[in-house]
C-alpha positions as CSV (number, residue, x, y, z in Angstrom):
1,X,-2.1,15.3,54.1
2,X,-2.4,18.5,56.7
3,X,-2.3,21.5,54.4
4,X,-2.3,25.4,55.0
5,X,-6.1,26.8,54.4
6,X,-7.9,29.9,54.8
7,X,-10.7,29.9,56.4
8,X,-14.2,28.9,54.3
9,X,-15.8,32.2,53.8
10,X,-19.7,32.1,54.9
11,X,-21.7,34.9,55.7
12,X,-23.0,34.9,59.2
13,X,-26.7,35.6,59.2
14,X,-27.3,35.8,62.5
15,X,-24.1,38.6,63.6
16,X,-25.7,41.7,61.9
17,X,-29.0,43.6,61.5
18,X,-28.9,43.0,57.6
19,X,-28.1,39.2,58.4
20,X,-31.0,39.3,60.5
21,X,-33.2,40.3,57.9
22,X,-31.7,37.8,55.2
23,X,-32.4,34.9,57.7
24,X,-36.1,36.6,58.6
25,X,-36.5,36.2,54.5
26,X,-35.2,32.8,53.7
27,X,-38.1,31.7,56.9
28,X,-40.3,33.8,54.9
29,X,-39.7,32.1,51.5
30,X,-40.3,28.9,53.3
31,X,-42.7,29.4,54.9
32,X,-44.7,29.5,51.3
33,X,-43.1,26.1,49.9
34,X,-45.4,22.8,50.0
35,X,-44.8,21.0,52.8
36,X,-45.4,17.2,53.9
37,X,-45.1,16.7,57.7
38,X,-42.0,18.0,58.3
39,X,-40.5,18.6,55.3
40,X,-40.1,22.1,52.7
41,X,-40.4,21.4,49.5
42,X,-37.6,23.5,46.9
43,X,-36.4,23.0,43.9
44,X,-37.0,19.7,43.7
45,X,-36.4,18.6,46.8
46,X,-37.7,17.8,50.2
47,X,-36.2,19.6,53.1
48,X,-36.2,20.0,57.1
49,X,-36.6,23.6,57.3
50,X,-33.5,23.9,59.5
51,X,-31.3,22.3,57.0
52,X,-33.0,24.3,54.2
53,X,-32.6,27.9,55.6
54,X,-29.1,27.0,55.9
55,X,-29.2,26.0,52.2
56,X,-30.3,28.9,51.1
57,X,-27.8,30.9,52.7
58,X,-24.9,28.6,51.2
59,X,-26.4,29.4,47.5
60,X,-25.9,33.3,48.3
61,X,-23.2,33.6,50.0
62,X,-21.1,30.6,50.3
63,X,-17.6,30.8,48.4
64,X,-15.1,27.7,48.6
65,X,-11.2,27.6,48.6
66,X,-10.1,26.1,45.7
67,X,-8.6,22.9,47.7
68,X,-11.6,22.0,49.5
69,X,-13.1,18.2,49.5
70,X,-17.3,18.0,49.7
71,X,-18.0,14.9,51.0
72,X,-21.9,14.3,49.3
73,X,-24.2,11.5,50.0
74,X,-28.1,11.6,50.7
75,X,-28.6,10.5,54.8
76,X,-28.3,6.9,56.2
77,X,-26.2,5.9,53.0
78,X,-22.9,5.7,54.6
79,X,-22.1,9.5,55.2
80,X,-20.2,8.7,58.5
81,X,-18.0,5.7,57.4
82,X,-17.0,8.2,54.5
83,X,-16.3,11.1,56.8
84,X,-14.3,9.1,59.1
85,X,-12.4,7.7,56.5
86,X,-11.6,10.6,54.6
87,X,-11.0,12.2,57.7
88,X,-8.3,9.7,59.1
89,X,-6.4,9.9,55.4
90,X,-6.1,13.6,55.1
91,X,-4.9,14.2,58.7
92,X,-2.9,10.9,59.1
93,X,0.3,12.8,58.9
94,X,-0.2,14.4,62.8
95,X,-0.8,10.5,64.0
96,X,3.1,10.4,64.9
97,X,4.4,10.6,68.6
98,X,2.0,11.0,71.1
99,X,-1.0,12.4,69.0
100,X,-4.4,10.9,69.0
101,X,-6.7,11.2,66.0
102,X,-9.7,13.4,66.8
103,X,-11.9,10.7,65.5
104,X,-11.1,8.8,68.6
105,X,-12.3,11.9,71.2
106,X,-14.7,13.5,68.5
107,X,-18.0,11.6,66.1
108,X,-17.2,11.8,62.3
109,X,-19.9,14.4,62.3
110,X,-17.8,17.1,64.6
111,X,-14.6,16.2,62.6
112,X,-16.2,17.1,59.1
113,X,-19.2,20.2,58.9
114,X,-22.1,20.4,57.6
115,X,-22.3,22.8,55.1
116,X,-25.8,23.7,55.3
117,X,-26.0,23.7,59.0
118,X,-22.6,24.0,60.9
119,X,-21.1,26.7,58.4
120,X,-24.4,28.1,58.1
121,X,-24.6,28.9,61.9
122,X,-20.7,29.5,62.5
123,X,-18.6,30.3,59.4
124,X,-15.5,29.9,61.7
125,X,-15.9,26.5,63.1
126,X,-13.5,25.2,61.0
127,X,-10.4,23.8,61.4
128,X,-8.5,25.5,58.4
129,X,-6.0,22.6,58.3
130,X,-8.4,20.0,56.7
131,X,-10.0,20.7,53.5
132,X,-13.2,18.4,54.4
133,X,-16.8,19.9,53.7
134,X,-19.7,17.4,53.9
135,X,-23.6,17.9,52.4
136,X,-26.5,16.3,51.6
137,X,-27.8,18.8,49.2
138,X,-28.3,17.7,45.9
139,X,-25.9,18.5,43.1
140,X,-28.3,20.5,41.3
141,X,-28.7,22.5,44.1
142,X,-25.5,23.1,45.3
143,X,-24.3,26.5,45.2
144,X,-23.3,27.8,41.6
145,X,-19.8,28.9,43.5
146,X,-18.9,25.3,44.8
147,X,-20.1,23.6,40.9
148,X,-18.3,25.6,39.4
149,X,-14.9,25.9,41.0
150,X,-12.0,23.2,41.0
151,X,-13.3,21.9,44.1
152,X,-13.7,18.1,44.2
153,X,-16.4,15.9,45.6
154,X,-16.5,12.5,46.9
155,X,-20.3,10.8,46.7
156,X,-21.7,7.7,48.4
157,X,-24.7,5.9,47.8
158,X,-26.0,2.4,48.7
159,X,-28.7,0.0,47.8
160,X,-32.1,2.1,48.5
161,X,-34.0,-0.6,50.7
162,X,-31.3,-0.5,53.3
163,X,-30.8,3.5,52.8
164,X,-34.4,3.8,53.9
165,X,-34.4,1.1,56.3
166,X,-31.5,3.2,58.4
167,X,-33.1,6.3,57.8
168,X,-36.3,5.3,59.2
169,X,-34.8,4.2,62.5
170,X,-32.6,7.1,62.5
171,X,-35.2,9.6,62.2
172,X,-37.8,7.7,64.3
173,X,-34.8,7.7,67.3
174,X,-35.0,11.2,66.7
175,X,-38.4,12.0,67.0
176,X,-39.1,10.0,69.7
177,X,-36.0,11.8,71.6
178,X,-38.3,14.7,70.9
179,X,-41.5,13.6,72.3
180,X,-42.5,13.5,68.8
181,X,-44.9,10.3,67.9
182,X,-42.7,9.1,64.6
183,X,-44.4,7.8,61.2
184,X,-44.9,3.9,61.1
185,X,-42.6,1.8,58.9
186,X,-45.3,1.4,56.3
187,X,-46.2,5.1,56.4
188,X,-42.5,6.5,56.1
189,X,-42.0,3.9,52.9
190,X,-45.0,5.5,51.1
191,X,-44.0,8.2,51.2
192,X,-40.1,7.4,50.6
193,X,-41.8,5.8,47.7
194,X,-43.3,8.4,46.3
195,X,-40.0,10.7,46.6
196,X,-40.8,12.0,50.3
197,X,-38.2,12.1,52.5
198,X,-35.2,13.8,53.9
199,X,-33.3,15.6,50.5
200,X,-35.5,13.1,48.5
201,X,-35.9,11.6,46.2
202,X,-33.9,9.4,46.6
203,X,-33.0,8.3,43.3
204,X,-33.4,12.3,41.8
205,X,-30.4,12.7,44.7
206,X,-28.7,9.6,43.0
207,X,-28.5,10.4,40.0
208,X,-27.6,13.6,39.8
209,X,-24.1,13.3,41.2
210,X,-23.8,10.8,38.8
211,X,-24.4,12.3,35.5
212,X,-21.8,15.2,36.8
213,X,-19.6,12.3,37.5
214,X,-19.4,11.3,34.1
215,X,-19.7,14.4,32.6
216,X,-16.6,15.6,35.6
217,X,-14.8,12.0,36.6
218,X,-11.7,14.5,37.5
219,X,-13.8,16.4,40.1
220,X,-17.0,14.3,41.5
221,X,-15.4,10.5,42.4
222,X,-18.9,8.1,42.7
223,X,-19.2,5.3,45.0
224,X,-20.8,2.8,46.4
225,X,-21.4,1.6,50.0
226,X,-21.7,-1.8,49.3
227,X,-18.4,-2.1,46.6
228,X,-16.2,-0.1,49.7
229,X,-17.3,-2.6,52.0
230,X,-16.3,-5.4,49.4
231,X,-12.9,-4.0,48.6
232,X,-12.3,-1.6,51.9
233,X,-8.4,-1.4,50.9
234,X,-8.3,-0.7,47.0
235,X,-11.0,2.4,48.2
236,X,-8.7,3.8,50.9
237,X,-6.2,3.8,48.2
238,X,-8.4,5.3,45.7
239,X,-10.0,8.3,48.1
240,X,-6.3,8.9,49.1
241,X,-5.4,9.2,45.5
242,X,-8.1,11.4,44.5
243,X,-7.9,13.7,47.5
244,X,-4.6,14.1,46.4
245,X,-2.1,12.7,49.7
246,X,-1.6,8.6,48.2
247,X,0.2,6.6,50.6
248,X,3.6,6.3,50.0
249,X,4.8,2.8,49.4
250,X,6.6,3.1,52.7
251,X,3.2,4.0,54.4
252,X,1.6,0.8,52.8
253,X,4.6,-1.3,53.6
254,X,4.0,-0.3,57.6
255,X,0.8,-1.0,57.6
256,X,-0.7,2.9,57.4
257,X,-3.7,1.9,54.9
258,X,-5.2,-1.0,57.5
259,X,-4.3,1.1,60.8
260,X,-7.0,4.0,59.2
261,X,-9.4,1.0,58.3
262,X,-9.7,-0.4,61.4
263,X,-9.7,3.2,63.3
264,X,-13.0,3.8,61.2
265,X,-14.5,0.6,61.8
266,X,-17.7,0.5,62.9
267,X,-17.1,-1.9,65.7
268,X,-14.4,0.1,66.6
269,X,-16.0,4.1,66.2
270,X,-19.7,2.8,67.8
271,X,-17.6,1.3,70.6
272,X,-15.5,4.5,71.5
273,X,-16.9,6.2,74.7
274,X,-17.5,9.1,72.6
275,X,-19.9,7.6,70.4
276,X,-22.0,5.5,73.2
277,X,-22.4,7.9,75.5
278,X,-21.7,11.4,73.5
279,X,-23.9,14.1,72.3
280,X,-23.8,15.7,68.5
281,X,-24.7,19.7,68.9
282,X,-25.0,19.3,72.2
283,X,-25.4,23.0,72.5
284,X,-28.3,23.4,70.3
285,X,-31.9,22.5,70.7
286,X,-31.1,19.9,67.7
287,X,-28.9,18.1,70.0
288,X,-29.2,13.9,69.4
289,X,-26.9,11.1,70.9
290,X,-24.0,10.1,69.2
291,X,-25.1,6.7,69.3
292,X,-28.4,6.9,67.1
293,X,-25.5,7.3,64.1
294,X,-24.2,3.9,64.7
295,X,-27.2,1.2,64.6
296,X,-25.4,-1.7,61.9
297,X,-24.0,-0.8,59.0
298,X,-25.3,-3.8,57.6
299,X,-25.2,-4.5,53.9
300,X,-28.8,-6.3,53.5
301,X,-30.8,-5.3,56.4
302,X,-33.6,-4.1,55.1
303,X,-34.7,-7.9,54.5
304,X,-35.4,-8.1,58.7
305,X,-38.0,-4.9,58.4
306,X,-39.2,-4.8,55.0
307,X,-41.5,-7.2,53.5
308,X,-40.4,-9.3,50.0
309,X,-43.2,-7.4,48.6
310,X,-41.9,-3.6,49.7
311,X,-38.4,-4.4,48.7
312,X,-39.4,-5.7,44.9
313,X,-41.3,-2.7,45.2
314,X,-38.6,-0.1,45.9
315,X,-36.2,-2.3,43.5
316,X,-38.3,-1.6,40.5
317,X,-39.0,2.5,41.3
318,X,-35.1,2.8,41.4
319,X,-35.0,0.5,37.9
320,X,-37.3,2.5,36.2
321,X,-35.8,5.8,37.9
322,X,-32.8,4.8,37.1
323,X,-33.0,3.3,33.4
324,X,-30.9,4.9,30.9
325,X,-28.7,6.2,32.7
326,X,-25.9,3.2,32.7
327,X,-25.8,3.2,36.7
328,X,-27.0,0.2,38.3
329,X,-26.9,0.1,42.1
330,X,-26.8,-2.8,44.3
331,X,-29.8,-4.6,45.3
């Protein structure tokens, strides 16, 4: 439900002299990390430098409210069905009258920050009324002020074929936006394979927001992609509850819980003019087309790109990777 919030407090490192120096550091710092193409590596982790300078600001400076939500996930697992629908719950209670949800004139991706870039780069573009913060950083590098506060976190994840599958597309769209000449299929699963990629590993990324699951089931709630799109309404229940604004049994008995499911459809959110013909940080040199955030959403793609051969392959790294540790993700 809409709530009163202070602002996030960030520190700006691009307003001041000393926050000029701090970003001229972190630059610094990276620019000494291994690097594959274009990825940092740090603690861990691979990172576009962008995101990672923005990281490393975050770990410093960044201190949470108490009340707000991180949506987590690694890219191309889901992030924007999540944002949208945790979005639409939180902020249903202005969708009375005339009002029109902001998902419907705005992408998920404008309605929820990025912690590590759009807080990074402007502290105050928040609306204070939803509690929503989204990252892809990894939980063991997440700053020691958001881990360690009351602040809750929802995670998504998804089989790991189709997760590289969309991320390939995704960042070969980009790149090719760019003028850049993007890695082939084959090249980008070698290295996805071999942990390289976009806050890769993969399953490093997986599993840590698991074992703090388990070890936190009041603070970290873990899902799947594949088990929300089974069961859409028992998880739209289930996020409401743990955000903490259920729906009312009067809500449920008008409908309120399938209203906010189809809103965040994907046929209906890749269909809005918004999303087809819209731009995401259309202000910045990173500026990309809403639409390269909407290609399927298709549980089982990855069979029409990937050979039988590359997806046994990638289903026994994430069994071994995964073994032990009682999670076993679709495939």
């Amino acid at each position: 439900m809409e709530s009163s919030l202070p602002s996030t407090q960030i520190l700006d490192f691009g307003e001041t002299a000393e926050g000029e120096n701090e970003a001229k550091s972190y630059k610094e710092m990276i620019s000494t990390f291994p690097r594959v193409r274009g990825w940092s590596y740090y603690e861990g982790f691979w990172y576009n430098s962008m995101f990672l300078e923005g990281l490393m600001s975050a770990q410093d400076n960044f201190i949470p409210q108490s009340t707000d939500i991180f949506i987590t996930s690694c890219p191309k697992t889901g992030t924007t069905w999540l944002k949208s629908l945790t979005f639409a719950i939180c902020t249903r209670t202005r969708l009375s009258g005339s009002s029109t949800s902001s998902l419907l004139t705005k992408m998920p991706h404008d309605c929820v920050p990025l912690l590590e870039y759009d807080l990074a780069q402007n502290p105050i573009k928040r609306d204070c009324a939803v509690p929503l913060v989204s990252t892809h950083v990894p939980y063991s590098s997440l700053p020691k002020s958001i881990v360690s506060s009351c602040c809750k976190m929802i995670y998504i994840c998804r089989d790991a074929k189709d997760a590289f599958v969309s991320l390939w597309y995704f960042v070969a769209e980009l790149e090719r936006s760019r003028n850049m000449e993007p890695l082939s299929l084959e090249e980008a699963f070698e290295l996805f394979c071999n942990g390289i990629s976009s806050y890769g590993p993969y399953w490093d990324h997986v599993l840590g927001y698991w074992r703090a699951s388990l070890e936190f089931p009041e603070k970290i709630l873990f899902l799947t992609y594949e088990e929300m799109k089974e069961d859409t309404t028992a998880h739209v229940k289930k996020l409401a509850e743990f955000m903490g604004c259920s729906f009312t049994l009067e809500e449920e008995e008008e409908g309120e819980v399938q209203k906010i499911i189809s809103m965040c459809s994907f046929e209906k959110l890749s269909n809005l003019e918004v999303n087809k013909n819209g731009k995401h940080r259309a202000d910045t040199s990173f500026a990309s087309k809403n639409s390269v955030f909407f290609r399927k959403g298709e549980i089982g793609d990855w069979a029409n790109n990937l050979t039988p051969e590359m997806g046994a392959r990638l289903d026994d790294i994430m069994e071994q990777k995964l073994k032990g540790s009682g999670l076993k993700l679709p495939r």
